[in-house]
PAFIDO-674105 format. One line per field, with one value per residue (C-alpha): x, y, z; residue in one letter; residue number from 1. Coordinates in nm, 3 decimals, padded with zeros to 5 digits. Example, Ala and Ser with C-alpha at 12.3 -4.5 7.8 and 13.67 -1.06 7.14 Angstrom:
2
xx = 01.230|01.367
yy = -00.450|-00.106
zz = 00.780|00.714
code = a|s
pos = 1|2
END
This chain:
344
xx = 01.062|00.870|00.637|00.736|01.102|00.908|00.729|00.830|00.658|00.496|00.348|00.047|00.088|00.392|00.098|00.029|-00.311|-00.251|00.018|00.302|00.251|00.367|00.403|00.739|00.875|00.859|01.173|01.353|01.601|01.853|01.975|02.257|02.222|02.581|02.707|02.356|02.477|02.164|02.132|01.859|01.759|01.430|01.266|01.390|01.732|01.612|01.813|02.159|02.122|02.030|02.305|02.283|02.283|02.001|01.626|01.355|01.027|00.682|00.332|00.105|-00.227|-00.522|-00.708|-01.063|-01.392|-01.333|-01.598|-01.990|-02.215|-02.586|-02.828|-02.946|-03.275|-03.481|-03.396|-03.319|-02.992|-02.656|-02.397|-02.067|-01.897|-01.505|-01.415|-01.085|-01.074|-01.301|-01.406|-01.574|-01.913|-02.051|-01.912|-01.623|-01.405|-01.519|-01.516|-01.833|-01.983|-02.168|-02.082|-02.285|-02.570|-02.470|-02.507|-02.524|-02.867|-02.864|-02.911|-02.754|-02.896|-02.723|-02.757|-03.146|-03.170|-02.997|-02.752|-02.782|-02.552|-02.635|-02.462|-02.321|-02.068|-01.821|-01.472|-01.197|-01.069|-01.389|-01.469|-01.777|-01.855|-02.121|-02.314|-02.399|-02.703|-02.903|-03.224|-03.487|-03.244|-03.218|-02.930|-02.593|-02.251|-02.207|-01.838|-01.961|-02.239|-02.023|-01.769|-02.055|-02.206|-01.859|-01.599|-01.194|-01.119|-00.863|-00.623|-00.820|-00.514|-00.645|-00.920|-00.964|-01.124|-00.874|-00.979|-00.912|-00.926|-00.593|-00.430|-00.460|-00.314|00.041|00.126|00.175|-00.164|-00.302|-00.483|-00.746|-00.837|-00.654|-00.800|-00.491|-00.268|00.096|00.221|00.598|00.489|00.275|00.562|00.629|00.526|00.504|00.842|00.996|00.943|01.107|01.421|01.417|01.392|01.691|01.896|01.877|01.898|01.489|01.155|00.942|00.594|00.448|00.088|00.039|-00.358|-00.329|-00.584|-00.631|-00.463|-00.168|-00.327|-00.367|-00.048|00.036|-00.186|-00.008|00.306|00.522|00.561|00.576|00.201|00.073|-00.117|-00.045|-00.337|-00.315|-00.311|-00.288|-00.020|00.099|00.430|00.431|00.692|00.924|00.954|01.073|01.286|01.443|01.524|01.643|01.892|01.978|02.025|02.218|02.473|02.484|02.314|02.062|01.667|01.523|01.162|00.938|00.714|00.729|00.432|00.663|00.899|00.631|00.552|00.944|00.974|00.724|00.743|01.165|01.218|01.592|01.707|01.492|01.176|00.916|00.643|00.264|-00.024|-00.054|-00.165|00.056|00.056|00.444|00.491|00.851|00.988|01.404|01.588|01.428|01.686|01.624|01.632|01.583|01.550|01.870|01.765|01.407|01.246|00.942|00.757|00.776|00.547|00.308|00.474|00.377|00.281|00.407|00.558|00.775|00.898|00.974|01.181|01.369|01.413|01.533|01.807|01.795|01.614|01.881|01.933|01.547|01.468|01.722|01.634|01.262|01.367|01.597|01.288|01.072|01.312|01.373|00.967|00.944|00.593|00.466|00.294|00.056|00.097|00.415|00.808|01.000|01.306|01.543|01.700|02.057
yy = -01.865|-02.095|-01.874|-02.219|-02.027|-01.708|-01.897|-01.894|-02.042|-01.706|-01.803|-01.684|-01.505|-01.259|-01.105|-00.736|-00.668|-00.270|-00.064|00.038|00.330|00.552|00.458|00.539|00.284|-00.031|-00.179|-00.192|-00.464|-00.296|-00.493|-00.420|-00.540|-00.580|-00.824|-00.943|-00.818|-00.748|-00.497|-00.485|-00.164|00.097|00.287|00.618|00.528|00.560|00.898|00.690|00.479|00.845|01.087|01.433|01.397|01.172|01.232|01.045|00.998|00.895|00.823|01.054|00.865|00.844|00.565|00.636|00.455|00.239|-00.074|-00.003|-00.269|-00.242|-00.507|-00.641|-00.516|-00.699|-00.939|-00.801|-01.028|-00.874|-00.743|-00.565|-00.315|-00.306|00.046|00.037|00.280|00.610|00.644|00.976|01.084|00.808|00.472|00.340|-00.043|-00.239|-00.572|-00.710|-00.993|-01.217|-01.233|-01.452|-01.279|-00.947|-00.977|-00.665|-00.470|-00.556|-00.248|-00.210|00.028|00.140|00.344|00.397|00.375|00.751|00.633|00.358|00.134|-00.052|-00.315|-00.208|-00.472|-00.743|-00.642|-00.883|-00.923|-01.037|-00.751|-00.513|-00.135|00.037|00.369|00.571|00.745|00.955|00.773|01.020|01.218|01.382|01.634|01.595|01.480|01.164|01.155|01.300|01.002|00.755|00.844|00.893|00.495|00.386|00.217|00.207|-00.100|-00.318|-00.601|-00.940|-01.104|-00.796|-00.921|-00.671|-00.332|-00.012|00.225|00.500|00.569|00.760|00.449|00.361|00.678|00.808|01.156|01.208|01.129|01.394|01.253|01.036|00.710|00.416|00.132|00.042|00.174|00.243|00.085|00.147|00.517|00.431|00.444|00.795|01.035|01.425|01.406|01.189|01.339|01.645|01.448|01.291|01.650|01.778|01.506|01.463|01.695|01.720|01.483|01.485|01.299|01.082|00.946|00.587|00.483|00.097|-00.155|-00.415|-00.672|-00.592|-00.810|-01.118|-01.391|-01.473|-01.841|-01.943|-02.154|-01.975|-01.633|-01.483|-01.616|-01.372|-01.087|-00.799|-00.570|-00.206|00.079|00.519|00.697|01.076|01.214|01.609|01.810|01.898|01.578|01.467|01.782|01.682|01.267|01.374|01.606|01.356|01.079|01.305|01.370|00.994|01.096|00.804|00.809|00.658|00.524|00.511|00.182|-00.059|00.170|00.465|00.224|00.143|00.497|00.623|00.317|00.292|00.684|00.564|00.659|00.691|00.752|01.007|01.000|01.185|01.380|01.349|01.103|00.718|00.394|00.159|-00.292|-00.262|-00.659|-00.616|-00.966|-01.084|-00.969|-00.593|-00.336|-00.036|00.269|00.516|00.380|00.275|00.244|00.129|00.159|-00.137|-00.370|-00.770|-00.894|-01.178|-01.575|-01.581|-01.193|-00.961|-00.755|-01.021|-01.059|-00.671|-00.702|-00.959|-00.805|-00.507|-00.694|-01.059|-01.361|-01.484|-01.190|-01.117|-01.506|-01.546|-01.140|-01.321|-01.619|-01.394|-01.174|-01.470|-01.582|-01.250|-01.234|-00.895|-00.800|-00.842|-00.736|-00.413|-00.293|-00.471|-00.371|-00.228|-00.313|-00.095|-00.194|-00.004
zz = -01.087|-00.891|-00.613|-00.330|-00.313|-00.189|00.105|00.509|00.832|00.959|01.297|01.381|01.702|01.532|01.303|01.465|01.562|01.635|01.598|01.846|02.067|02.019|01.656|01.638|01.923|01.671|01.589|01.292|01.146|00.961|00.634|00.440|00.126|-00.036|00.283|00.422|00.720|00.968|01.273|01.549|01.648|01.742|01.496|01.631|01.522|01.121|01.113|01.225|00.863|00.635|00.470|00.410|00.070|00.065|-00.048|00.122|-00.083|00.115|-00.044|00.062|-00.052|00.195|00.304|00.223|00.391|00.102|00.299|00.239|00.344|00.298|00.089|-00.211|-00.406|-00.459|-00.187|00.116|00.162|00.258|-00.003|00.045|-00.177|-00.143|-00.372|-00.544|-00.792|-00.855|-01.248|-01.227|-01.182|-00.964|-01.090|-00.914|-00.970|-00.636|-00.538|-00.434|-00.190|-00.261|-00.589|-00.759|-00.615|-00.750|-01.184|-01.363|-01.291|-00.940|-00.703|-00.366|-00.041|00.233|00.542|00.607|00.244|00.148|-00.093|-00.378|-00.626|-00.926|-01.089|-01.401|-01.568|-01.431|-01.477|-01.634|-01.253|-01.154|-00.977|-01.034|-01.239|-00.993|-01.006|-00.725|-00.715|-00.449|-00.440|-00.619|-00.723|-00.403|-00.359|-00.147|-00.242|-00.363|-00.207|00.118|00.126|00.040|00.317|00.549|00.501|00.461|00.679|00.690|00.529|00.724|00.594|00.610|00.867|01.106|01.293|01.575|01.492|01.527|01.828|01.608|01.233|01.247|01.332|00.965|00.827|00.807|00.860|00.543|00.444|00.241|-00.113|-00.082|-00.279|-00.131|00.001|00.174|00.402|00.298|00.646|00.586|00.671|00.963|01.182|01.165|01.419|01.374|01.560|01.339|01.039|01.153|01.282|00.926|00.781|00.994|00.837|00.495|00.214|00.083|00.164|-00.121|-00.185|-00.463|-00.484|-00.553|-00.404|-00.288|-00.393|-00.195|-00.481|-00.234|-00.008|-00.215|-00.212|-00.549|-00.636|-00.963|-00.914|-01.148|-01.075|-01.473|-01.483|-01.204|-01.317|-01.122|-00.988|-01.149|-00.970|-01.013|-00.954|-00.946|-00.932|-00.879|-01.085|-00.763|-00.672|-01.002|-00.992|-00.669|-00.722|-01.110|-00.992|-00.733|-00.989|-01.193|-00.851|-00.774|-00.447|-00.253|-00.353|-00.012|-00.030|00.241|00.129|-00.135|-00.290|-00.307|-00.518|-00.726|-00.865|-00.915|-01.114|-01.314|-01.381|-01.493|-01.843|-02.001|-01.603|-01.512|-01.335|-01.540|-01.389|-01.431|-01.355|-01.446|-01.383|-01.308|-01.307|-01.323|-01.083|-00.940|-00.904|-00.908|-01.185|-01.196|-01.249|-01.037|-01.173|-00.938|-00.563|-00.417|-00.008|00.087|00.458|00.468|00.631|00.659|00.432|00.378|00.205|-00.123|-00.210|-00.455|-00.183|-00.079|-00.430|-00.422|-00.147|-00.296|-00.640|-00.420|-00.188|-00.328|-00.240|00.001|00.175|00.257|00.336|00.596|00.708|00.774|00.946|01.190|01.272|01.320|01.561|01.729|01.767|01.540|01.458|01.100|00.808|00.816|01.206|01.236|01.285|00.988|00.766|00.674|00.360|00.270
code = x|x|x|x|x|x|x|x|x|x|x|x|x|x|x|x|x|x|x|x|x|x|x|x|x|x|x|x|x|x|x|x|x|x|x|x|x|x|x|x|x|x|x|x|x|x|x|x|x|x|x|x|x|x|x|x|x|x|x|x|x|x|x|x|x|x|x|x|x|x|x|x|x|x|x|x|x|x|x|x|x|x|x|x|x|x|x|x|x|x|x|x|x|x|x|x|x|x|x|x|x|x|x|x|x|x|x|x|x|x|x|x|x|x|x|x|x|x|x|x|x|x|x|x|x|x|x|x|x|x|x|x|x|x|x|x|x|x|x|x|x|x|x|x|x|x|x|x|x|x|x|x|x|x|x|x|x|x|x|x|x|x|x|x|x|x|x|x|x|x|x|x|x|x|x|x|x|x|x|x|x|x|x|x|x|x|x|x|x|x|x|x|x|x|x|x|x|x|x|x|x|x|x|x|x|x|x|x|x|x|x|x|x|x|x|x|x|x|x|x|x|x|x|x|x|x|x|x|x|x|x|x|x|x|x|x|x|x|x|x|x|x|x|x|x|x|x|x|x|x|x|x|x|x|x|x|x|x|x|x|x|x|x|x|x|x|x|x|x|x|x|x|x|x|x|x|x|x|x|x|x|x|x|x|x|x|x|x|x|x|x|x|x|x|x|x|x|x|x|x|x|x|x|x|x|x|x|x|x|x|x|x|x|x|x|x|x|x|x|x|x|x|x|x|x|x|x|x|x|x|x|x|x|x|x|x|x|x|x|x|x|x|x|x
pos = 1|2|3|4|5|6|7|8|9|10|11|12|13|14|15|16|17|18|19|20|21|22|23|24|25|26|27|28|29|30|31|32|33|34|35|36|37|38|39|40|41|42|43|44|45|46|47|48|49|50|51|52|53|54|55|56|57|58|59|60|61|62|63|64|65|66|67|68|69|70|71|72|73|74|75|76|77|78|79|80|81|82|83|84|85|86|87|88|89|90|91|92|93|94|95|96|97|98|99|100|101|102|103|104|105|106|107|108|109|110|111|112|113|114|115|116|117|118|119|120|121|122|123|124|125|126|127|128|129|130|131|132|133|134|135|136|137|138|139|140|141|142|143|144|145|146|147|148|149|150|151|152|153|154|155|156|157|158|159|160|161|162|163|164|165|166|167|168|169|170|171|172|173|174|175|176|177|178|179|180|181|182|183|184|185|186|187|188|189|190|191|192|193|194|195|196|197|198|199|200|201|202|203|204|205|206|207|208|209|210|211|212|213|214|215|216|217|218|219|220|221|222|223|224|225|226|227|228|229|230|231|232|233|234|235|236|237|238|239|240|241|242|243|244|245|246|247|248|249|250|251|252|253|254|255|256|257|258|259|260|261|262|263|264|265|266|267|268|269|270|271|272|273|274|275|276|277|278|279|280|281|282|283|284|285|286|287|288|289|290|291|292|293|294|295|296|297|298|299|300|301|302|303|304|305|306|307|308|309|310|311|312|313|314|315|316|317|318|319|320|321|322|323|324|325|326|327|328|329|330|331|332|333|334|335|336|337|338|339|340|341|342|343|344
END
């Protein structure tokens, strides 16, 4: 597959800066998959498009202050520490800026010089292994400190600052360790989720913590040659409980994000979702047979990026392209703050 057939004219100006409020007025093009037949309607109207039978599954990761800037030592010059993935006692996966300025050895402050990082190792993604350390040794919690110096990361195509941190959390947010949002669930208010609740037959969580590799388009021009970011995953035993028996009844597994979709299918074995913990560079692209999820509430996504692909594995190529060009048209709001897709 060639990445050009993945591509649309996004205009600027339809790229959300902040989030509808309330959260749950956005809109929300309905598509149905099997005639490509769309609908135009508000967010509140989700519960019109669920079934009793149905189970609805939400990631319940949480965005951590994942952003630390401080500066280099020796040196004095600026460096920036983006954390994606927490190795135990200290080290975490991050990327890091300036790059070339940041070998292994190199030690980063921050704050009024309370916490510290050291350059371990480059990792095969070109990012950086760091330590955290308390300078002298000094006592507190390295989690604490790191939250403390730290900042809620944002998508780079969201250039104002958000008023309040909560705007870039679900509900649902309860485990922390993303570095992204999961924005199909941002548009659920309290409120919602107990319509939701009233309708269907069981909501049940997974955890899947976003990297920011779900930010990046894909660069190669053929799509098999993209290597697909990894990230962890954890599926609790009643959830797998609840979408096994509702395999096993032919009932609908809904998923509340592409991330969602990510965990029940890479946790697919022999038709059955198994439980535990994982990580996860399962890259969703046309020609994926789903295994578990059979209706999928989302965003619109960036040209070029392995979400788009998702959505096309998940409805066809055809179906989402000419979804896209309708919403461009109809002025919907994309990508991380933007209006959501039901897909049925």
């Amino acid at each position: 597959m060639n990445i050009s057939h993945f591509d649309y004219h996004l205009p600027q100006e339809l790229i959300a800066q902040e989030p509808a409020r309330p959260r749950d007025a956005s809109r929300l093009l309905v598509l149905h998959k099997a005639t490509g037949e769309t609908e135009h309607r508000r967010f509140r109207d989700l519960p019109d498009y669920l079934r009793a039978e149905d189970v609805v599954v939400f990631n319940d990761t949480r965005v951590i202050r994942a952003r630390l800037r401080g500066r280099r030592v020796p040196g004095g010059g600026r460096a920036e520490l983006l954390l994606l993935q927490d190795r135990g006692e200290g080290v975490w996966e991050a990327l890091a800026t300036p790059g070339r300025r940041l070998p292994p050895g190199r030690r980063i402050v921050f704050g009024q010089g309370e916490l510290e990082a050291e350059v371990l190792e480059r990792t095969p993604s070109g990012g950086r292994l760091v330590k955290f350390t308390r300078p002298g040794g000094s006592a507190g919690d390295l989690a604490e400190m790191i939250r403390r110096v730290g900042e809620v990361p944002l998508p780079p195509y969201i250039t104002r600052p958000v008023e309040d941190e909560s705007d870039y959390q679900t509900v649902f947010a309860r485990r922390p360790g993303a570095a992204a949002a999961p924005t199909a669930g941002l548009h659920f208010s309290p409120e919602m989720v107990e319509a939701v609740r009233e309708r269907v037959t069981a909501m049940a969580s997974v955890t899947l913590h976003i990297g920011v590799g779900t930010f990046r388009p894909v660069h190669v021009e053929r799509v098999e040659e993209h290597v697909m970011h990894e990230e962890s995953y954890a599926i609790p035993e009643e959830t797998s409980a609840m979408v096994n028996r509702a395999l096993e009844e032919g009932r609908r597994v809904v998923a509340v994000g592409t991330s969602t979709v990510r965990a029940l299918e890479a946790a697919a074995e022999g038709g059955r979702v198994r439980p535990g913990q994982g990580v996860t560079g399962l890259f969703i692209v046309p020609g994926h047979r789903f295994r578990v999820v059979s209706a999928l509430l989302t965003n619109f996504h960036l040209p070029r990026s392995t979400l788009l692909l998702m959505v096309c594995a998940f409805a066809g190529r055809e179906n989402i392209m000419r979804a896209y060009q309708e919403a461009v048209e109809r002025r919907y709001r994309f990508l991380s703050f933007g209006d959501a897709m039901f897909i049925t």
